[in-house]
Every structure is written in C-alpha cells, then in structure tokens.
C-alpha positions as CSV (number, residue, x, y, z in Angstrom):
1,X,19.0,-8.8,-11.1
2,X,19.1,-6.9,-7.9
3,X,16.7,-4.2,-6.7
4,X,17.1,-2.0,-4.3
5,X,14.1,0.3,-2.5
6,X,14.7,2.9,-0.6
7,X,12.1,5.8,0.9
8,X,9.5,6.6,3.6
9,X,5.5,6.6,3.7
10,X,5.1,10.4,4.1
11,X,1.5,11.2,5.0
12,X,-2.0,10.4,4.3
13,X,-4.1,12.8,2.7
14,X,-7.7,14.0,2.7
15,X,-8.5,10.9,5.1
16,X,-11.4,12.1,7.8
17,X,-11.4,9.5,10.2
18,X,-8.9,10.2,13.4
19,X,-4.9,8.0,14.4
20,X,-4.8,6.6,11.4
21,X,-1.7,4.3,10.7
22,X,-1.0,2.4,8.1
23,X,-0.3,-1.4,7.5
24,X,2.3,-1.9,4.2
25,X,3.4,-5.0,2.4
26,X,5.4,-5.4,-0.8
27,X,3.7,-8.1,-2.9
28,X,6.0,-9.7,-5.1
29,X,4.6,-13.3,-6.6
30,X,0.8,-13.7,-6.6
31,X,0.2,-16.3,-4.0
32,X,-3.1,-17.6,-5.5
33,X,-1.0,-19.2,-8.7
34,X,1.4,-22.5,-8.2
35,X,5.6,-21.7,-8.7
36,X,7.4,-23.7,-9.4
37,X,10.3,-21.3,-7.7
38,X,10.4,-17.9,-6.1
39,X,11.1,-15.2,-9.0
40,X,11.4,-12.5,-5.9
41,X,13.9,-13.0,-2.5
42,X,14.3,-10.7,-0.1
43,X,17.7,-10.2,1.1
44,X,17.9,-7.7,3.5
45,X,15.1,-5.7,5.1
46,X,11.5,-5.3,5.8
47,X,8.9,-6.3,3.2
48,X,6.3,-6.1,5.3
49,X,5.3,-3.4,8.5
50,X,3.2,-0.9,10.4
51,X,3.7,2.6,10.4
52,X,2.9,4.6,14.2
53,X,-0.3,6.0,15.0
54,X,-0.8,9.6,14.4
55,X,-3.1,12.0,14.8
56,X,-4.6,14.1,11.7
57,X,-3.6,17.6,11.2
58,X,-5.2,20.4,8.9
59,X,-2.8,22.0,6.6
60,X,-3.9,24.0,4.1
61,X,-7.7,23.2,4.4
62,X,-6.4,19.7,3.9
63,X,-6.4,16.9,6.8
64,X,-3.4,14.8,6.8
65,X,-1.7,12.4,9.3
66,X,2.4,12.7,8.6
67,X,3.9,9.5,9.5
68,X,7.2,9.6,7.7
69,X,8.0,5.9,8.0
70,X,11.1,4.6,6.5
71,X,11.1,2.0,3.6
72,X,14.5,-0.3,3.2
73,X,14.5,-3.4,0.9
74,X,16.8,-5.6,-0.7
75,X,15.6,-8.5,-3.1
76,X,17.0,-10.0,-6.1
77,X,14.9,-11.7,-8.8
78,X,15.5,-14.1,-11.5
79,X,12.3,-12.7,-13.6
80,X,10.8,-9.3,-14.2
81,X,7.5,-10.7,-14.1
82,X,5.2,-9.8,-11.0
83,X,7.1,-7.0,-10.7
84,X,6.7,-5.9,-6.9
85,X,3.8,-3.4,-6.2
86,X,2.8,-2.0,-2.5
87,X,0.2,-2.9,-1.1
88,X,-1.6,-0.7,1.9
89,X,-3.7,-0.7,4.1
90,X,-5.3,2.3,6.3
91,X,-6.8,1.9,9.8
92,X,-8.3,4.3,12.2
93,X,-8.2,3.7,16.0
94,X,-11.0,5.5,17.9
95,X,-11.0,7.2,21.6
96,X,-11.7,3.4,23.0
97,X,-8.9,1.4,21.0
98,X,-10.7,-0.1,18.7
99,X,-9.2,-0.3,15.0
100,X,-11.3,0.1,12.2
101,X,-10.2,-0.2,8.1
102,X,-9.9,3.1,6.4
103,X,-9.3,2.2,3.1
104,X,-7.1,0.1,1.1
105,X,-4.9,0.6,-2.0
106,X,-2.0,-0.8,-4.1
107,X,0.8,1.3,-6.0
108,X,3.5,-0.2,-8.8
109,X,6.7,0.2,-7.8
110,X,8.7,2.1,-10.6
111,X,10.7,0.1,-12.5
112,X,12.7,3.2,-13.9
113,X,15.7,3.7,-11.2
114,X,16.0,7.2,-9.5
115,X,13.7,9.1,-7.0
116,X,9.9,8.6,-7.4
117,X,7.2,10.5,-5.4
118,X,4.1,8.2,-5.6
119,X,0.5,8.7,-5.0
120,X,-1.6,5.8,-3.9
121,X,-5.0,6.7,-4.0
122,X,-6.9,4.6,-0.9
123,X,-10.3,3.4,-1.4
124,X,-13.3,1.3,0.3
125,X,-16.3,-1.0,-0.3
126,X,-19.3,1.3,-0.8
127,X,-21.6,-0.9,1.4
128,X,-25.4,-0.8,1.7
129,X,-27.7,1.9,2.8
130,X,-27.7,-0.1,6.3
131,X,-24.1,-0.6,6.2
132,X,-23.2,2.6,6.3
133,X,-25.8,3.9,7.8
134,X,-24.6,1.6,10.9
135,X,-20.3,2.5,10.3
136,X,-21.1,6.1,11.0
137,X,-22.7,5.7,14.1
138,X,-20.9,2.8,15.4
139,X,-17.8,2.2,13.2
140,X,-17.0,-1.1,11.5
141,X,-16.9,0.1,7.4
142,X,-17.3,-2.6,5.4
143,X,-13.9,-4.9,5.0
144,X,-12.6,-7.4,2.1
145,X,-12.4,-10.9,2.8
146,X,-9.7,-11.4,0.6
147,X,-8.0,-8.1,0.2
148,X,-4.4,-8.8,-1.3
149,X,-5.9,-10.9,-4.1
150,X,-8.8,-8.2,-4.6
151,X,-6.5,-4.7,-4.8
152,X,-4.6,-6.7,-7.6
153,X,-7.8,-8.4,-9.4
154,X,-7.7,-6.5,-12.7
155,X,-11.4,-6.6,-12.9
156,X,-13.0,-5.3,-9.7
157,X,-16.1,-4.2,-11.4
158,X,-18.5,-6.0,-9.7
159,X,-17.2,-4.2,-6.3
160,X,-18.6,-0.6,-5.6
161,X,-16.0,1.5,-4.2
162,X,-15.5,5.3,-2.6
163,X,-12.0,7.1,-2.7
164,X,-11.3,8.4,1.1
165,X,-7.8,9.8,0.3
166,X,-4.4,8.7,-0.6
167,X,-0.6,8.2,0.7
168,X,2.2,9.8,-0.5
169,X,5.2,7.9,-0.9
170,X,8.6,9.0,-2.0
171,X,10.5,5.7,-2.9
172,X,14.3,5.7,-4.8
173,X,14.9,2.4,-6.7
174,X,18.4,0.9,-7.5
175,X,18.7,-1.4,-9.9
176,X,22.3,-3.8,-10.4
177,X,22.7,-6.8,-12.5
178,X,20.3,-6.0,-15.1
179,X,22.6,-7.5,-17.9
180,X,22.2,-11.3,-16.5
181,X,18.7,-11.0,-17.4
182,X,19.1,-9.0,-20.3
183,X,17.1,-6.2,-18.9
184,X,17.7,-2.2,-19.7
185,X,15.2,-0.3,-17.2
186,X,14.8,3.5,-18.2
C-alpha cells in the first residue's frame, strides 16, 4: 500500500506566548517496541521539520501565528497497523533568543483519502504552584522527558495537563495499492 500526504500547518490558535514556531514529526512505528521489520518507509519527502518563526496576530479577538508550512510525504507500508499520526510540538522564542516549549500535541492522520482540515489541540504539564509561579516570571514551563512516547501513552492520567491552543492543519491523503493488502479505506 502507498500513502501519500499532502497539506500545510496553517496557524496556531489561541496560543499567548509570542514567535512561536512549530517543531512536526510523523510518527509511524512506536520505537519503544522490538520489529522485527519496518511496517512504514518513507520514500520521498520530509517526515520530520520546523516551521519559521512568526509573530502572533489578533484576528477576531483571537491570537494566532499563520505559518502556512507545507507538508509533502511519500511512504509505503506493508501493515495498516501504527497507522502514522503527527506529532507537534510548539515553542516560543522570547526578545533574548531563548526557546521555551509551548505546548505539545499529537493528531491521527485520516485514513479516509480526500481533503481533511484537522485540529490538534496543544497542551502542557500543569506543574506546581512554584513551577509556574517561576515560568511566568522567568520562562521555562515545565517539559516532558520523554515526549513522543508520552503524547501516544493511551493512559496519561497520572499527568496534569492545561490546553494553551491548537494548530490547524489542512492535510489531503492519497491512497494506491490498497488491494495488495486487502484494504478498502472510506
């Protein structure tokens, strides 16, 4: 089977922290587990990047920074299992360079082909009384040790979280050679 994504990381909404940009990776195979072989190749493309720096705008009583970053990728797979999701991360650079994590999230790509418009909501670790006491003076919000693993983790309860926004993707998926696998999507 062969699978095709196409699109662009519009914007980031609702995000009050100023030049934020955005580091994306597709995350195919969970790398904690032992394969015997790669279910996921990439063939052409990027499956992994940084989107530019830009400053927040209000729009409609609604702060947003409008990267419009292109998304091309080729892979073809030999299982539909781990189907690929995106993960993402948000930083924030302040006046003196330094980088600090906005938020993370993780978004299922569609399996159905066609034109999606996604929403990936981006979170945080809540932190302590101290912690965030100390982030909003100084910066430096509270950061996962292990994030890939931990956006996936179906059972993230023991980890207090606050939404800070979300990303809107718009991301077109092309699916060929469905029949070697025996696989109808939509």
């Amino acid at each position: 089977m062969e699978v095709h994504l196409v699109g662009e990381l519009n914007k980031a909404v609702d995000i009050d922290l100023p030049n934020l940009h955005c580091h994306w990776k597709m995350l195919t195979e969970d790398k904690t587990e032992k394969h015997d072989a790669q279910h996921w190749v990439l063939i052409s493309g990027a499956d992994e990047g940084f989107t530019q720096i830009s400053a927040a705008a209000a729009s409609q009583n609604q702060a947003s920074a409008v990267w419009n970053h292109p998304l091309d990728m080729y892979y073809a797979s030999s299982s539909v299992k781990k189907w690929p999701h995106m993960y993402i991360e948000i930083w924030s650079q302040d006046s003196y360079g330094r980088n600090d994590i906005a938020g993370y999230g993780v978004v299922l790509v569609p399996a159905t082909p066609g034109t999606h418009e996604l929403e990936c909501v981006i979170w945080r670790p809540y932190g302590t009384f101290m912690e965030r006491l100390s982030a909003s003076f100084l910066g430096g919000w509270p950061q996962l040790t292990n994030p890939e693993k931990t956006v996936l983790d179906e059972s993230r309860y023991p980890l207090m979280t606050e939404t800070v926004g979300a990303v809107h993707i718009t991301l077109s998926v092309v699916t060929s050679r469905t029949d070697d696998l025996g696989v109808k999507l939509g």
